[in-house]
Phi, psi and omega in degrees: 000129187282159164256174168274194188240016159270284206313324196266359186250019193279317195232040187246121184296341182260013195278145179066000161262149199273184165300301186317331190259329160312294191305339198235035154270304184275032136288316155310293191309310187257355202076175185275326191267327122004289188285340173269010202242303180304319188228080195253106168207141182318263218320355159259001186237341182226125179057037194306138170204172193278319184314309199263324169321302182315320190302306195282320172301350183257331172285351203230112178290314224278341184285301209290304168329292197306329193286282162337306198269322165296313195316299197291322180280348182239001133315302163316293161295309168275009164282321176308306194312293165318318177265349191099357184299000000 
């Protein structure tokens, strides 16, 4: 039995978010100078915009993976966060 690509996407946190809505939620979550502190590439650290982040993040996968992956750690803190952990 095969799975669908509903059934592998069922429990993935990143299903359905566009990048712009990634960047900009951990822009909100850490600030800009945070989020460069974490992820240190120029488009967050000079002249930060959601806009020129998206530019550089759709050509360069492993910045977009860390971007993906802060995303997901800062999902997790705030499930903690929420429960008391």
């Amino acid at each position: 039995m095969t799975s669908t690509p509903v059934a592998t996407q069922a429990h993935n946190p990143l299903h359905g978010l566009t990048l712009e809505v990634i960047v900009t939620a951990l822009a909100e979550y850490y600030g800009w100078e945070g989020l460069a502190e974490r992820i240190p590439v120029r488009c967050f650290a000079s002249d930060p915009s959601v806009n020129s982040s998206l530019k550089f993040l759709r050509k360069t996968p492993w910045a977009r993976d860390k971007v993906e992956g802060l995303y997901l750690f800062m999902l997790r803190e705030q499930r903690r966060a929420q429960t008391g952990r």
